[in-house]
C-alpha positions in Angstrom: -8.6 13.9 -18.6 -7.9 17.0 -16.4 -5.0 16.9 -14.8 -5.0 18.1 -10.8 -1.4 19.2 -10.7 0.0 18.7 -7.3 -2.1 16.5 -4.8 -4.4 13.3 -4.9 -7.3 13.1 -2.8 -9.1 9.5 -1.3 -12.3 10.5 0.3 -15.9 9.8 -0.7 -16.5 13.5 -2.7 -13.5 14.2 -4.5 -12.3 10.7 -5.4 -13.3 7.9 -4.3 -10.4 5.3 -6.4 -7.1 6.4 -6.6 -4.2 4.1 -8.6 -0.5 4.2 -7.8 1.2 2.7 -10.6 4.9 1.4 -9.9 7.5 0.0 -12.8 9.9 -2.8 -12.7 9.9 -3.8 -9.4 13.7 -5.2 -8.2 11.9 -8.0 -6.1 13.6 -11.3 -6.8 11.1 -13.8 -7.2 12.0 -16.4 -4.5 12.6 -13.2 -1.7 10.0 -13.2 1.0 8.8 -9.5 1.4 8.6 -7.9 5.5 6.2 -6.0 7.3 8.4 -2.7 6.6 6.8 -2.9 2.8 4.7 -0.1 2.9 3.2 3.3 0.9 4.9 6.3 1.9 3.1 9.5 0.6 3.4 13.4 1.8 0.2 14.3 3.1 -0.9 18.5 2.4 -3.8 18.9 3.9 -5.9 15.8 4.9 -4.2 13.5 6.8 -7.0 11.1 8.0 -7.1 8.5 5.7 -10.2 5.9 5.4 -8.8 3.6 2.5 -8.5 0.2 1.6 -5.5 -0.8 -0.8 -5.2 -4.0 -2.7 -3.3 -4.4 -6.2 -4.3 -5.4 -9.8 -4.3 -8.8 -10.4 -1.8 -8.4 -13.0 2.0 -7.9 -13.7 1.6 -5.2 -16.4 -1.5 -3.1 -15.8 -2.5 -0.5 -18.1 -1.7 2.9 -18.1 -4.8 4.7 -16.4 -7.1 6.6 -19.2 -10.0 9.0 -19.1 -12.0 5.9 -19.7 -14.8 6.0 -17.4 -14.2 3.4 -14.2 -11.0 2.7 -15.5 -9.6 2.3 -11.9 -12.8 1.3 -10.4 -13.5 -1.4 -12.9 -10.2 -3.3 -12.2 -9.6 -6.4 -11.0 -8.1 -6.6 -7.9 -6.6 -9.8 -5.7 -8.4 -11.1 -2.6 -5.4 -9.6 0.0 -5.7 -5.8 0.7 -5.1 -3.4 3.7 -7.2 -0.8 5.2 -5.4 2.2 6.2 -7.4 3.7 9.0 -5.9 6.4 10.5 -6.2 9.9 12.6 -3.8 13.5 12.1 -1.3 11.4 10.5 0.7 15.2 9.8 0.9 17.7 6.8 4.8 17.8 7.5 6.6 15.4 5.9 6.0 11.9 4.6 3.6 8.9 6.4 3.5 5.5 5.7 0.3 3.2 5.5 0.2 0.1 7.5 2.3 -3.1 5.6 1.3 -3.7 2.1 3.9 -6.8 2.2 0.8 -9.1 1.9 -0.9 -7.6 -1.0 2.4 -7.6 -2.6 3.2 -11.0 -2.3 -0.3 -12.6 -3.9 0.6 -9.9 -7.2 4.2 -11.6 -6.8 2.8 -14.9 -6.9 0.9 -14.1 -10.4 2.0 -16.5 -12.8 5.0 -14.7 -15.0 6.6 -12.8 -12.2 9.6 -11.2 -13.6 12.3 -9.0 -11.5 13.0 -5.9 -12.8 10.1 -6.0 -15.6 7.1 -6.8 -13.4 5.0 -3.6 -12.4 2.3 -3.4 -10.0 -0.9 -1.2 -9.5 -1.9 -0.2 -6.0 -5.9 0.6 -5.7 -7.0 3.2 -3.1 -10.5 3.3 -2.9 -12.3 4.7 0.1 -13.6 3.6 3.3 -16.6 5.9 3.8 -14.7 7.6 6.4 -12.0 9.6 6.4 -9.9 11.5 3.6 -6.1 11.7 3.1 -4.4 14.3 0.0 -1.3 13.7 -0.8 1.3 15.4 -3.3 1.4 13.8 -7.0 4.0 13.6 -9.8 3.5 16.9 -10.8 3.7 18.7 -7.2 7.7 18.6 -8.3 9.0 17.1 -5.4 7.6 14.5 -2.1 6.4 11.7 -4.8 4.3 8.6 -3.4 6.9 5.9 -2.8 6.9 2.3 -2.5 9.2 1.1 0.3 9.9 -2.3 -0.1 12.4 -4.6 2.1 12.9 -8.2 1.3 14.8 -10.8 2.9 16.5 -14.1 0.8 17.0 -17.8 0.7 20.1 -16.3 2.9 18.5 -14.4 5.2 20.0 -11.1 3.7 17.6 -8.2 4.0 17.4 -6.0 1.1 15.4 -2.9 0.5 14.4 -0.6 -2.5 12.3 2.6 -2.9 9.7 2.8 -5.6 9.0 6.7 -6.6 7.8 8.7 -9.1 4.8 6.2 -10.9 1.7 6.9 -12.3 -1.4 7.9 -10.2 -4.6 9.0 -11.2 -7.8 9.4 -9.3 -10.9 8.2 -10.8 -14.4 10.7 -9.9 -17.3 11.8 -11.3 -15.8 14.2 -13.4 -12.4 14.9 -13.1 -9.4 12.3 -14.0 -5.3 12.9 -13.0 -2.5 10.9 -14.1 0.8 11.3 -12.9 3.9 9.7 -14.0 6.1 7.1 -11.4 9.4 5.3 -12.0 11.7 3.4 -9.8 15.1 5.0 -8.1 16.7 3.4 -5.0 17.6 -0.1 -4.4 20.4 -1.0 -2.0 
């Protein structure tokens, strides 16, 4: 395992899978999740990403290791994104497109559980394009999980995610970063 320090990179040389790895996700289990659900991440340098993100199909995914294709070898649902984008900006935080449906089908695992449930997002690259983006260990400007969430009542909720573990998987480097969960209002 070598850790990178401050960034994460998604492209087809550095690192082509990257995991996000969010705890205990507030969600109650009967809220329908909205289009605002998305990644939020502070790009550095690379702000082009070419990425698709699905999750693990599973409500308590391991810890990434040095393992070799321990992101890549994952099982992932059949709902993901593809975040396809151009000079996004290396000045503050940008979102990918809605997640919302890739969160949902994890959701809908059997043994959903508010508050204990955690999910993995996979990154893994288009072919085209490459995004970095700060880690963990950069200090400050963690990748975030925005989620908003409406109820039987049509209340709208939301809750940031921050702070998880990410690791990129290459050909010979590894990073793991540690993630937790802070906001929900």
């Amino acid at each position: 395992m070598t850790l990178y320090g401050t960034s994460l990179n998604v492209n087809t040389t550095d690192s082509p899978w990257v995991i996000l790895l969010f705890r205990d996700l507030p969600i109650p289990a009967g809220a329908t999740l909205t289009n605002n659900t998305k990644l939020e991440v502070y790009c550095t340098t690379y702000d082009d990403p070419g990425a698709t993100i699905a999750a693990e199909a599973s409500l308590s995914p391991a810890t990434p290791s040095t393992t070799a294709n321990s992101i890549s070898s994952r099982t992932v649902g059949s709902q993901s994104v593809t975040w396809s984008a151009a000079n996004l900006g290396t000045t503050g935080y940008v979102q990918s497109p809605s997640v919302a449906s890739v969160v949902e089908e994890w959701k809908a695992l059997g043994g959903y559980t508010q508050g204990v449930s955690d999910i993995a997002f996979i990154l893994h690259t288009t072919g085209a394009g490459h995004i970095r983006f700060f880690s963990r260990d950069n200090g400050t400007n963690y990748p975030r999980l925005y989620l908003e969430w409406t109820t039987g009542s049509g209340t709208t909720h939301e809750a940031t995610a921050v702070d998880a573990w990410g690791a990129a998987e290459s050909l010979s480097r590894w990073a793991i970063y540690r993630l937790s969960l802070i906001h929900i209002s």
